[in-house]
N, C-alpha and C positions, 0 to 999 in steps of 0.2 A: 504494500500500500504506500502511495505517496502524496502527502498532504503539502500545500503550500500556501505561506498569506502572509501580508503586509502591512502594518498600520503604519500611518504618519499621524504623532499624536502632538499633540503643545506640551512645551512643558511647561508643565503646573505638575501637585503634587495628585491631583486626581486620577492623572489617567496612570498611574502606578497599578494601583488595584484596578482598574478597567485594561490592560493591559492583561495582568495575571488572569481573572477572570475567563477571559477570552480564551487565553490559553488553556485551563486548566478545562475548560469545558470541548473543545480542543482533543485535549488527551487523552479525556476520561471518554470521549462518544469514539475517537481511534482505537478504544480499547488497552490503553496501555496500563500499567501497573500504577497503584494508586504512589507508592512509595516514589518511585521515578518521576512522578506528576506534583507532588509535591516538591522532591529536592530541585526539578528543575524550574518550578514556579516561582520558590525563593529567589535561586541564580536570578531569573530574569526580573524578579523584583527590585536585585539589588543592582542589576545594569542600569536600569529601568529611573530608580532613585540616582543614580550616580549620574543620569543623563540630563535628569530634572535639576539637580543643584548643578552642576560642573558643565554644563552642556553651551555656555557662550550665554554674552549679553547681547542678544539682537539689535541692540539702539545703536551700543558701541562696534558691534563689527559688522553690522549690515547683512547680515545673515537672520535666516529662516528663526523663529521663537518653535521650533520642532524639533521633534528624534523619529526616528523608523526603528520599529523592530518588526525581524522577518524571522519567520520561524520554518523551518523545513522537516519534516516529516519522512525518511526516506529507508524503506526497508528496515531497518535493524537500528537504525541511527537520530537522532534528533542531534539539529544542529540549528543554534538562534543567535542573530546579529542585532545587537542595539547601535546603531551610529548618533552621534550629533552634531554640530557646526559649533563645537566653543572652540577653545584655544589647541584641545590636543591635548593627550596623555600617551603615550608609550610605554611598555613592560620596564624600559632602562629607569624610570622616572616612578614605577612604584618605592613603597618607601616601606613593604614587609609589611612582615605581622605590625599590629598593633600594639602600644603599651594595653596592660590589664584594665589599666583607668581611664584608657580615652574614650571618648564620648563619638567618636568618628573612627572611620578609618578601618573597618573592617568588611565593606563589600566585595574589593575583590578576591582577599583571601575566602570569603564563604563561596563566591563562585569557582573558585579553584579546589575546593574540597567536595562541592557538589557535580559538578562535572568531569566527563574524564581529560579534554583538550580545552584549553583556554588559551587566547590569540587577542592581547593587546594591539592596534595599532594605531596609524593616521589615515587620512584617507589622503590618498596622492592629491598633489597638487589644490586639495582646497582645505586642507586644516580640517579639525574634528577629530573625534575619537570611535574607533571601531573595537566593539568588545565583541567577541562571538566566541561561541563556548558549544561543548558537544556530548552527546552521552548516549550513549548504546544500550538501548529500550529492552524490558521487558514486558509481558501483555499479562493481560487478566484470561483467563478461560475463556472469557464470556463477551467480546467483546459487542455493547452495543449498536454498533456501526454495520457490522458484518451481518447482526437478524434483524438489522430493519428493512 
């Protein structure tokens, strides 16, 4: 089975959960394992958050007040891209785990614990950050997709 879909959302802190939602309904009608639908709904939650704070000041750099996340569905595999148009972040420019007591700074170590391939980058030639992350699905018995 191969599923595919794209939103272009604003950032704001709402389309966080309307984002997951989407997904999670998404995964659960493909049949896949509620566990895997959860840990990857987080991951995409916390790209998702990191796209809505860090994602560029549209006034200051003239660029879109949006993010895309695309989600791909393919055989064995799930694999989801959050891009945005801020300044840009790259793997060289994480800064690690977290101290115990900071208040920030642990999304993308939970996307790297939650899926199995994760890919910091830029987007050529126009600035922005590209997180896409990947993880190799399990199914339910039962899935309700297949006996509708």
């Amino acid at each position: 089975m191969s599923i595919w879909w794209s939103l272009h959302l604003r950032r704001e802190a709402a389309s966080v959960p309307l984002a997951r939602r989407l997904f999670i309904g998404t995964m659960e009608t493909a049949g896949v394992d509620p566990d895997v639908c959860y840990d990857l709904s987080v991951a995409l939650s916390e790209a998702c958050a990191n796209a809505v704070e860090h994602g560029g000041d549209g006034a200051r750099t003239g660029r879109s007040e949006a993010y895309r996340v695309t989600a791909y569905l393919d055989g064995e595999k799930c694999r989801i891209e959050v891009a945005d148009s801020g300044p840009g972040f790259t793997a060289a420019q994480d800064p690690g785990p977290p101290r115990a007591d900071a208040e920030h700074g642990r999304g993308i170590c939970l996307i790297r614990e939650l899926a199995d391939h994760v890919h910091i980058g830029g987007k050529p030639g126009r600035g922005g950050t590209v997180v896409s992350f990947d993880r190799i699905l399990k199914w339910r018995k039962d899935p309700s997709l297949l006996t509708a």
